[in-house]
Structure formats: C-alpha cells, structure tokens
N, C-alpha and C positions, 0 to 999 in steps of 0.2 A: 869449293864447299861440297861435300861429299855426304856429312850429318851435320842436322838440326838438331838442335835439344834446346828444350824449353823449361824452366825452371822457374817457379813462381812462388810469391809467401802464402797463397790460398793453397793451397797442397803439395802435403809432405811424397814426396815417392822415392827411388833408390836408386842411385846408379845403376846404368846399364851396363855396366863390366864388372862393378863390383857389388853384389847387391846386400851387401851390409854396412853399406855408408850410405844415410841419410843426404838425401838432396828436396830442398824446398822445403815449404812452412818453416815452421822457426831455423830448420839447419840451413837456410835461404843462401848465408851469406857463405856457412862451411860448403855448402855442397856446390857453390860456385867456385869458390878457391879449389876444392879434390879434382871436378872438371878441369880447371887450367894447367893445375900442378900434372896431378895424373896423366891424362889422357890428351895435355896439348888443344886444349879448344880453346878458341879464340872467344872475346864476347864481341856481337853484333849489334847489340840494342839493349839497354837497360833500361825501363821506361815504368809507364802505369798502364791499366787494363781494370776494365770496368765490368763488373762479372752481377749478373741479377742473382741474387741468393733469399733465404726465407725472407730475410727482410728487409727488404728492396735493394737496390743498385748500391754497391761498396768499388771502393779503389784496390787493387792488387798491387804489388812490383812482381815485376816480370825481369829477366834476361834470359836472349837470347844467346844462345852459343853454338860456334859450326868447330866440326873439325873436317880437316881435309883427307882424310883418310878414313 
C-alpha cells in the first residue's frame, strides 16, 4: 500500500489524476467506481464515521481505498 485515499458522502472533492471527475458527496458511489476502474485501487474499508457538524453529530459513509503504486 503505497496511497490512501479517502472518499466520503459528507464531501464532494476530485480525483487526484484527473481533476474533472467528481469523487464524494453525491458522485460517492461514481467516484469510487473511476478510483477502481481507472487508477487500480483497491477498497480497504467501507463503513460509517461520525462527523460533529452545525447540527450536532450525523453518520457519513466513508471508503477507504489504497493503491500500490
């Protein structure tokens, strides 16, 4: 495991190789799929994460994903 990359539905951000592909927030589930397809990353942890926000403590989905290179 060489890179981490974290991906979550509480925030939208971009791929790191391509930065016109939506990864996270609503593109949650595309910008996991572009990660595997694309660039070979594995997933390590699909789970929940508990993030304090205006108004109070909510549940996220999280995956983790490494690639070896």
């Amino acid at each position: 495991m060489k890179q981490i990359f974290k991906v979550s539905t509480d925030s939208l951000g971009r791929c790191p190789y391509c930065s016109n592909v939506d990864v996270g927030g609503l593109a949650f589930e595309n910008g996991i799929n572009h990660m595997l397809k694309n660039h070979d990353y594995k997933i390590e942890h699909i789970g929940t994460e508990t993030i304090e926000g205006d108004l109070g403590l909510y549940h996220t989905t999280i995956a983790i994903l490494s690639s070896g290179t």
